[in-house]
Legacy VTK file of the C-alpha trace (Angstrom):
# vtk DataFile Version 3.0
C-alpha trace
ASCII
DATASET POLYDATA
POINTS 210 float
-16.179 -5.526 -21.097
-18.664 -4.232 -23.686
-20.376 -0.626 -23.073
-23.536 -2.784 -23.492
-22.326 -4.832 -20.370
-21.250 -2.100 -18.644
-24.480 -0.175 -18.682
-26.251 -3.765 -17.813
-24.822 -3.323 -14.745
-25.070 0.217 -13.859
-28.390 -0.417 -14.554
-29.089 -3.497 -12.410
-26.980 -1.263 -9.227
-29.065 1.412 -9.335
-32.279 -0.360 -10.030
-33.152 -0.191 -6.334
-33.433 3.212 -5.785
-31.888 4.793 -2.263
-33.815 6.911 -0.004
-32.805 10.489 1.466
-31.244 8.926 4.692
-29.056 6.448 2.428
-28.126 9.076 0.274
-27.144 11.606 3.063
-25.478 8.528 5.008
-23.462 7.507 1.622
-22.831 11.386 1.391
-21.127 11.147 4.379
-19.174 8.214 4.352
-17.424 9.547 1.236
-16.290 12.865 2.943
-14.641 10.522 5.640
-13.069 8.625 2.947
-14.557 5.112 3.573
-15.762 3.364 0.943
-19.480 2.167 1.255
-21.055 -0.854 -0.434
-23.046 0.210 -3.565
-26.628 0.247 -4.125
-27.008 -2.616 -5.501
-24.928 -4.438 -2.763
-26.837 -2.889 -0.275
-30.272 -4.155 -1.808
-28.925 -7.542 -2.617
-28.228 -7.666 1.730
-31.285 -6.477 2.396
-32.631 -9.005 -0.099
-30.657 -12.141 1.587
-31.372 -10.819 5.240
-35.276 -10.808 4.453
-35.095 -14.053 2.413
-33.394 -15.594 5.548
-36.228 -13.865 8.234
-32.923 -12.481 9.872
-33.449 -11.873 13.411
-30.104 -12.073 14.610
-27.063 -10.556 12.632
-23.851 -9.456 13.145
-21.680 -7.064 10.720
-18.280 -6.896 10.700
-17.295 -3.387 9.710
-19.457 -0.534 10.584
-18.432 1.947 8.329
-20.633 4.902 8.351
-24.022 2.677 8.296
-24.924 2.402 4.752
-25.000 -1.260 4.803
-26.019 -1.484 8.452
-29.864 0.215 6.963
-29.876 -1.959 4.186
-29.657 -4.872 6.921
-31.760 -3.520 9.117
-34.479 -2.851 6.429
-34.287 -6.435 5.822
-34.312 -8.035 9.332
-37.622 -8.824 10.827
-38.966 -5.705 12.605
-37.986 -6.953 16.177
-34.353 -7.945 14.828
-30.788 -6.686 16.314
-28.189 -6.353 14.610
-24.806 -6.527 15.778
-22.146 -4.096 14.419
-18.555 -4.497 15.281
-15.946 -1.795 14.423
-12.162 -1.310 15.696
-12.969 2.907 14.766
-15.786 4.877 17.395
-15.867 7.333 15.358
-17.469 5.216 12.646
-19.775 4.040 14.878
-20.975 6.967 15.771
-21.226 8.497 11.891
-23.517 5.103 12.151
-25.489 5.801 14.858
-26.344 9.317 12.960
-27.740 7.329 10.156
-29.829 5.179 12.014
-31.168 7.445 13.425
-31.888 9.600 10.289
-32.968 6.220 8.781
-36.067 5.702 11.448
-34.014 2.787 12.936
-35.032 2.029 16.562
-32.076 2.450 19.236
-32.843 -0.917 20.521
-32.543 -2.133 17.256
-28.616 -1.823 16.754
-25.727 -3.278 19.392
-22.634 -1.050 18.535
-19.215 -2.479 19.890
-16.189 -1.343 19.758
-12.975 -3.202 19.016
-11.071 -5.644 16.712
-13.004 -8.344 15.198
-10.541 -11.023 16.805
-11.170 -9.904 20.060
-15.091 -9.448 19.490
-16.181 -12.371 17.685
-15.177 -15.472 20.022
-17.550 -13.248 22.606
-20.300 -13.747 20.700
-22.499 -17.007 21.240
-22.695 -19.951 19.172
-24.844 -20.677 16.580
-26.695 -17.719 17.895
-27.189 -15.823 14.643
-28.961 -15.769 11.046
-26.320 -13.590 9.085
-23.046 -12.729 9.358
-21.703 -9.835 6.637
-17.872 -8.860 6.762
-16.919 -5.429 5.159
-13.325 -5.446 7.046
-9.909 -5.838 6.525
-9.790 -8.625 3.702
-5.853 -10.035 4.844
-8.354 -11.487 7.925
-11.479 -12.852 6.131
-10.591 -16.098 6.088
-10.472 -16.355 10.040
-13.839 -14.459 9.959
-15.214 -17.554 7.702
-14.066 -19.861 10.739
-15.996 -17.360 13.291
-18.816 -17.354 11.123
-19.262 -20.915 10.759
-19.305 -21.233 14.864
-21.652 -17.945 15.126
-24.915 -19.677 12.350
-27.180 -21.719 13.069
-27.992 -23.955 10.546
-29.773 -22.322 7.187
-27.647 -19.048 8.169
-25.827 -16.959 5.881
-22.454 -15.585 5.668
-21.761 -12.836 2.652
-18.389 -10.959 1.984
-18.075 -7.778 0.159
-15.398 -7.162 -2.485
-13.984 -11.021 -2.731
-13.396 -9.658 -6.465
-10.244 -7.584 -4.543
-10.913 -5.104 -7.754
-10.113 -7.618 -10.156
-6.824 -8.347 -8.031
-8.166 -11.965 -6.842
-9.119 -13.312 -9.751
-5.717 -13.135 -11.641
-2.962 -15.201 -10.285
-0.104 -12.946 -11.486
-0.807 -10.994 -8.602
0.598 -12.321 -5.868
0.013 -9.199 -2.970
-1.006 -10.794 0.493
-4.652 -9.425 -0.085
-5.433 -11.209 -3.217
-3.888 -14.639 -2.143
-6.255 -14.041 0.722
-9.369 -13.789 -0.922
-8.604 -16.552 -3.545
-8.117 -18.519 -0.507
-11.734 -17.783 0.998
-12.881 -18.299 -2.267
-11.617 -21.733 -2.777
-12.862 -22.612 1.013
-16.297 -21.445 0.579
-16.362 -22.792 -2.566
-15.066 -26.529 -1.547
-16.665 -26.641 1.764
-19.129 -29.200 2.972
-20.922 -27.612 4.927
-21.369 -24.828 3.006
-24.027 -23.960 -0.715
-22.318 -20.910 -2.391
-22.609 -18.608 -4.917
-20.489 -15.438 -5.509
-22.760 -12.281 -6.875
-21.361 -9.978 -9.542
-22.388 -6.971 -7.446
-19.489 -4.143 -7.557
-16.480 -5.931 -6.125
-17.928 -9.006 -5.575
-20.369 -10.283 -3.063
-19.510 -13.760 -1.689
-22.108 -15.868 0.071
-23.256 -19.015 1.676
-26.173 -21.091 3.078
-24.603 -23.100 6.134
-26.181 -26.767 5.610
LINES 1 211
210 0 1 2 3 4 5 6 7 8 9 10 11 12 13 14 15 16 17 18 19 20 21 22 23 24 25 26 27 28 29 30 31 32 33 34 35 36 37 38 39 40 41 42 43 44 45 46 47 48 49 50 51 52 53 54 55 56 57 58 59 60 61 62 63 64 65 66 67 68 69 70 71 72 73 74 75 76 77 78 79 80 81 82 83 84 85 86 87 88 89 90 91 92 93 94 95 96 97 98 99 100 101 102 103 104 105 106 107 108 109 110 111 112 113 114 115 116 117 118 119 120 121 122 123 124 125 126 127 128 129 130 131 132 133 134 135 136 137 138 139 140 141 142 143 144 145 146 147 148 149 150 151 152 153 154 155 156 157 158 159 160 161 162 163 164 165 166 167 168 169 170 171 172 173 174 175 176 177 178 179 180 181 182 183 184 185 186 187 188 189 190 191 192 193 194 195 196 197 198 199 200 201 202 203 204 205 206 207 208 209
């Protein structure tokens, strides 16, 4: 990649600029040694989740809350968003940063547990968004869940389907890249699905369910 190219897209990540809560919040998740979306991830969700008048969403992957704002900034103003994480001690780095963020409690359903045993508890066709940020061996079952869990017009988004750079070249054949090049070809071939896949730090795959 050219230096030109490169500071293209530093540029276009940082063009949004972050707020004292996100920065303290992104702060944070470093010193636990997570690894938060970037900037300009987090302004293309809250982008999407506006652009879809998200009043229902559910994240897979808590985190420390850095992409949970970004969401929430998005949402309409009486949305809930639904944050599912296997670690409470995540959750409740995340429930700091709401807080610090101006984020209303009733605004934010935190529960605890494995995605596999949360999702099928959640009701059909009952939300607007769906975001996974999780363990990438497992995003193609999360694609199934997601597809039962939109209604139609809703919008499912993965972070990092580039795998850092992993999933794109076939000569590497590790469980997590065959993984994402096999969510890539599904949400790519599906039906019922319009995709595009955003250039945004390690990727940022979405889709419009028809």
């Amino acid at each position: 990649m050219s230096g030109n190219r490169q500071a293209d897209w530093a540029f276009a990540d940082a063009f949004v600029a972050e707020d004292d809560a996100l920065v303290r919040t992104r702060a944070r998740s470093h010193a636990a040694g997570l690894r938060p979306v970037s900037p300009g991830t987090g302004a293309a969700l809250r982008l999407l989740a506006a652009a879809a008048d998200a009043k229902a969403v559910v994240e897979i992957g808590t985190g420390a809350g850095v992409s949970g704002i970004h969401l929430l900034r998005g949402m309409r103003h009486d949305g809930v968003l639904t944050t599912v994480d296997s670690e409470p001690d995540r959750q409740q780095l995340a429930r700091l940063a709401f807080a610090e963020a101006g984020v209303a409690g009733n605004r934010a359903r935190f529960i605890c547990g494995r995605a596999d045993a949360v999702l099928p508890r959640l009701t059909d066709g009952g939300y607007d968004m769906v975001f996974c940020d999780a363990d990438r061996l497992e995003y193609p079952d999360y694609l199934d869940e997601a597809l039962r869990l939109l209604r139609p017009g809703g919008l499912v988004c993965f972070e990092g389907a580039f795998g850092r750079g992993r999933a794109l070249d076939a000569a590497h054949q590790d469980a997590e890249s065959q993984q994402l090049r096999e969510l890539l070809r599904a949400v790519r071939d599906s039906p019922r699905l319009s995709p595009v896949l955003l250039p945004t730090e390690d990727g940022l795959l979405c889709a419009v369910v028809r």
